[in-house]
C-alpha positions as CSV (number, residue, x, y, z in Angstrom):
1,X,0.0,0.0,0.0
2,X,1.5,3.6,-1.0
3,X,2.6,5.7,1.0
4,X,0.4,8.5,-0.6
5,X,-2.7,5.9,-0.2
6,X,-1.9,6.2,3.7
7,X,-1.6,9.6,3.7
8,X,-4.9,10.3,1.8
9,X,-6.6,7.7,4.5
10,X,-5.0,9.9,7.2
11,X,-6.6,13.1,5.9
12,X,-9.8,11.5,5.1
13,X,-9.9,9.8,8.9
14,X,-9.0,13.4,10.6
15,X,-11.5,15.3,7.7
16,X,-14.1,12.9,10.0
17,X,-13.1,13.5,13.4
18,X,-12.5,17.3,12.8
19,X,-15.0,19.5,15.0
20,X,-17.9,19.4,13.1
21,X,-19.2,23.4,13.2
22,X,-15.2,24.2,11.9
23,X,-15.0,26.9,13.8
24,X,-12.5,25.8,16.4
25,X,-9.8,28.0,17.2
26,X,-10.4,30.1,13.7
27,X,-10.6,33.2,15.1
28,X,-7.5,35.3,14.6
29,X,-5.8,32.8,12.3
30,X,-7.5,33.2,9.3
31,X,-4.7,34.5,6.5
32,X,-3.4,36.5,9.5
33,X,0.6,34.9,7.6
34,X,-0.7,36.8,4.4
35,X,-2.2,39.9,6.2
36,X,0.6,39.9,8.6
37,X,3.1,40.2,5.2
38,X,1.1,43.2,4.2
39,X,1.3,45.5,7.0
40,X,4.0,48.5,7.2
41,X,5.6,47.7,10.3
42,X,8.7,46.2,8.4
43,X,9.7,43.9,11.4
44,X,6.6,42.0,11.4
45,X,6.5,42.2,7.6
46,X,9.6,40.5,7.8
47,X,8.6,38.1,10.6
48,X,5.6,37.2,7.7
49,X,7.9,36.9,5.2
50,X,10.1,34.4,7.1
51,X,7.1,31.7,7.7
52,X,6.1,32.2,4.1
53,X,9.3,31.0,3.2
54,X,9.5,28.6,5.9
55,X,6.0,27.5,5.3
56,X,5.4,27.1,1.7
57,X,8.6,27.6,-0.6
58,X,8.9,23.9,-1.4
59,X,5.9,23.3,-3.2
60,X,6.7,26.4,-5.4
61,X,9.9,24.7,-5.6
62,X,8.6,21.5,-6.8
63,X,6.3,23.3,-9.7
64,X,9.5,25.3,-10.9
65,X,11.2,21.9,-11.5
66,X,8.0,20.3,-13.2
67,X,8.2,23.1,-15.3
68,X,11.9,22.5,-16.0
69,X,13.6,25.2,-14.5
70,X,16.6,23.5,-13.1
71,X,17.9,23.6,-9.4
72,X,20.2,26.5,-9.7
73,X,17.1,28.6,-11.3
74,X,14.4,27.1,-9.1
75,X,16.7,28.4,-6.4
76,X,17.0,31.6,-7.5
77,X,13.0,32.4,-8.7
78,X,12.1,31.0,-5.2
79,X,14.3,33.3,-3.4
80,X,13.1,36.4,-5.7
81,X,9.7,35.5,-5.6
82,X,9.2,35.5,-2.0
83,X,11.6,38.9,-1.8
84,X,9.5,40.5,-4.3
85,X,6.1,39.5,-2.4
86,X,7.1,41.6,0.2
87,X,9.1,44.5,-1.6
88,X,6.4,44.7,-4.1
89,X,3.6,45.1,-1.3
90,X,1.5,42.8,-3.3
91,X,0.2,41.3,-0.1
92,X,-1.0,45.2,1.6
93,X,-3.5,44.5,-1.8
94,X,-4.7,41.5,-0.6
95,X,-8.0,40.7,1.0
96,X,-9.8,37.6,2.1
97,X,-12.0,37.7,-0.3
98,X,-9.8,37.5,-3.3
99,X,-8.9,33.6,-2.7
100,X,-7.6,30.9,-0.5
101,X,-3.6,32.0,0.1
102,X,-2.9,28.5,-1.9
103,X,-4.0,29.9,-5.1
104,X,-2.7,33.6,-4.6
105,X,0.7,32.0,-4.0
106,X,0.7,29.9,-7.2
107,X,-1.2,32.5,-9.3
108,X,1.7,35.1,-8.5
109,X,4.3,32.2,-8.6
110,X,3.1,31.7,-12.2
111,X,3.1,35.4,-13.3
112,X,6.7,36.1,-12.2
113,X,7.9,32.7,-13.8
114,X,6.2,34.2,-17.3
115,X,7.3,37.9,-17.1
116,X,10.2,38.1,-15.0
117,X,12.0,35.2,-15.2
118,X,14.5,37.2,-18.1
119,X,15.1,40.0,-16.1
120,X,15.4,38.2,-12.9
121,X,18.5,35.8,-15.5
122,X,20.5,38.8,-16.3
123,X,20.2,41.5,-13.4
124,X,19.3,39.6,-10.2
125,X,21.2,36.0,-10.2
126,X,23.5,36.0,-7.0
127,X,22.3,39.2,-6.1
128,X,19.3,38.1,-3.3
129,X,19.7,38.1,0.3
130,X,18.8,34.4,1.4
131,X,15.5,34.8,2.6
132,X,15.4,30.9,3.6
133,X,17.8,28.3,3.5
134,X,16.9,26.4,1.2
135,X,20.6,24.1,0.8
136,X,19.8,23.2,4.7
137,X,16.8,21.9,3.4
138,X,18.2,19.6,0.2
139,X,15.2,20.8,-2.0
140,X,17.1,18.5,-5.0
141,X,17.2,15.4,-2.6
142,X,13.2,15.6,-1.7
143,X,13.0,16.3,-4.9
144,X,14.4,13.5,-6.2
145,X,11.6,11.6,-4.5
146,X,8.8,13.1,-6.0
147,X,6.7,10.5,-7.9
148,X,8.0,10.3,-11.7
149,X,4.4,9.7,-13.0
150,X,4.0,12.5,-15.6
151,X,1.6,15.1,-13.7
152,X,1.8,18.7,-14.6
153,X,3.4,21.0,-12.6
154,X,-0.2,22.2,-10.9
155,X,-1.3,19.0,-9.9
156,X,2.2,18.2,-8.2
157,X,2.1,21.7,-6.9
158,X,-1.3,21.0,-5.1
159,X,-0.3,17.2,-4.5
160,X,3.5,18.7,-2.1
161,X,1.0,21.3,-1.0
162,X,-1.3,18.8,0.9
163,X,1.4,17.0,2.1
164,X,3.5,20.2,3.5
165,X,0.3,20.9,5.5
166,X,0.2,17.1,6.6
167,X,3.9,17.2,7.7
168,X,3.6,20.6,9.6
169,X,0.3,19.4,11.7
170,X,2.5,16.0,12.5
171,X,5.8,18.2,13.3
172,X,3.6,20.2,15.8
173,X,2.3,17.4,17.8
174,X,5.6,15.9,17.7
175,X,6.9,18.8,19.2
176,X,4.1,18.7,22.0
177,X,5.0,15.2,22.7
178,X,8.6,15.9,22.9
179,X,8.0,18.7,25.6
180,X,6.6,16.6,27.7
181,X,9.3,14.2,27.7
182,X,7.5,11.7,25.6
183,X,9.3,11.8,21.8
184,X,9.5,8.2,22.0
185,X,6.0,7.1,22.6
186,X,4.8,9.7,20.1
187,X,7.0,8.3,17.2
188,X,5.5,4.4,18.2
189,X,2.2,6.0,18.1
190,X,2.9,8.4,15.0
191,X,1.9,5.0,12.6
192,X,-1.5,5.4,13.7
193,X,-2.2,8.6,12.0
194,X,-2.3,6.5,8.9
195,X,-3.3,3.2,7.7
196,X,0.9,1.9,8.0
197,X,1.4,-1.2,10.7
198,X,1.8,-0.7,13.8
199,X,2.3,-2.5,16.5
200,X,-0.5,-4.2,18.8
201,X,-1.7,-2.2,21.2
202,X,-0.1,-4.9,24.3
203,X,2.8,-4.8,22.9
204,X,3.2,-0.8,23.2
205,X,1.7,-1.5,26.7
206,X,4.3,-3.7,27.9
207,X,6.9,-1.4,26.2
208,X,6.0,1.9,27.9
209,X,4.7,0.2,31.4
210,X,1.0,1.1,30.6
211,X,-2.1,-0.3,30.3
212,X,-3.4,-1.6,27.1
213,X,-7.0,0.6,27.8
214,X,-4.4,3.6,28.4
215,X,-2.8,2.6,24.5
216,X,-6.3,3.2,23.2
217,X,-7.0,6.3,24.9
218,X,-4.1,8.0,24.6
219,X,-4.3,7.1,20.8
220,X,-7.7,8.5,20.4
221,X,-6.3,11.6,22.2
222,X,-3.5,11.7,19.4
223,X,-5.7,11.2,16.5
224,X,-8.1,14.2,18.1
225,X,-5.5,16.4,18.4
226,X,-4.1,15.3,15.2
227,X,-7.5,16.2,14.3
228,X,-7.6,20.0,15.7
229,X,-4.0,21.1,14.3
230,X,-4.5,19.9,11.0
231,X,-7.6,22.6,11.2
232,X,-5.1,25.5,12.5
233,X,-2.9,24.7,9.7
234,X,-5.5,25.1,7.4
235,X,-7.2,27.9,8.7
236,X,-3.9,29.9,8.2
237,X,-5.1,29.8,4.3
238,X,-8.3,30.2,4.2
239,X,-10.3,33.0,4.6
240,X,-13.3,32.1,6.7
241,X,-14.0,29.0,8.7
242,X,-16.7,27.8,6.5
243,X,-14.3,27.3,3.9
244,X,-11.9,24.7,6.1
245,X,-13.8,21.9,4.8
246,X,-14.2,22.4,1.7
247,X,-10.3,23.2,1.9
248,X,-9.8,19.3,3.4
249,X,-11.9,17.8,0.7
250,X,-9.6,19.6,-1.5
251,X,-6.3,18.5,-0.1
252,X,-7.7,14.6,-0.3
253,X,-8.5,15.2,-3.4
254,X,-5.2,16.4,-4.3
255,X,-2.8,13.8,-2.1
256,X,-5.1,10.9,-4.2
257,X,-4.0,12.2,-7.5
């Protein structure tokens, strides 16, 4: 079974438990990234900037390669992109109501690759202050592990996109577990966040010292608050929280392609 198949499963499991109203912890996370990006106070425009890059330059990344842009100039059109998002103040434009941030991001991605890419070539190459590291990161080596099956550069774009937002709800619960001194269990229990085998619930029991009834809950506990941060993650993209769901059904969709 793929490892895309149990990924898809995993979405379409916590798309189930998620609260059902999708309102949650909405509040003051909807596109406050984007928003943030647009104000004039140039230290938290900055401060934006930086989790835009942190957040979402790879599956940009992975689109500039589909189109066949190679490393060096996916490199560089990341890096300008993301510098020009903020110089430009294309974002202080931006409302909610224009779109989900998924498709602003790729719509503008798109119009600098067709009108700037030229310009950015002969004036701009080695001239960028790294905005993210993206060498720390070996872009080429994930890469290199993208599926070879012949999508277009959209559909992988959406298809990294889903699964950035899958790895950065399952990095934050990871990172709850391990502040409370419990890494370990939390990378046993990590396998049931998707259909992969794991193993039986006695055996994590006897492992850990616990009872097997304390396995199960402490499972359901994971997949629930697997469940809530996958709807913070998302919220930071959409625009209001009626739209989360229709946002998870369109992530499935796009991991299952």
């Amino acid at each position: 079974m793929s490892l895309t198949y149990n990924r898809r499963m995993a979405l379409s499991t916590f798309y189930r438990q998620a609260v059902p109203d999708g309102t949650g912890t909405f509040g003051t996370t909807h596109w406050s990234v984007v928003l943030a990006a647009g104000q004039n106070d140039r230290p938290k425009a900055h401060e934006a900037l930086e989790q835009l890059c942190a957040a979402y330059w790879y599956p940009l990344y992975v689109f500039a390669r589909r189109q066949g842009y190679d490393a060096a100039e996916t490199e560089d059109l990341t890096q300008e992109f993301f510098a020009r998002l903020l110089q430009s103040n294309d974002l202080a434009e931006v409302s909610p109501e224009r779109g989900r941030f998924r498709s602003f991001l790729l719509a503008s991605f798109k119009h600098l690759l067709a009108n700037e890419y030229h310009r950015q070539q002969t004036q701009k190459r080695g001239g960028l202050a790294t905005l993210v590291s993206l060498e720390r990161a070996e872009p080429e080596a994930r890469y290199r592990l993208e599926p070879a099956d012949p999508v277009t550069p959209e559909t992988l774009f959406e298809r990294r996109w889903a699964l950035t937002v899958l790895e950065r709800a399952v990095e934050r619960i990871r990172e709850e577990y391990t502040a409370s001194e419990r890494a370990d269990l939390f990378e046993e229990l990590k396998e049931f966040l998707s259909n992969q085998k794991s193993l039986p619930h006695a055996a994590i029991a006897s492992k850990y010292g616990i009872s097997v009834g304390a396995v199960g809950v402490t499972i359901h506990r994971l997949r629930k608050r697997y469940a809530e941060v996958l709807r913070e993650e998302i919220s930071h993209t959409v625009s209001a929280p009626e739209d989360i769901d229709d946002e998870i059904r369109h992530l499935i969709a796009a991991v299952g392609r």
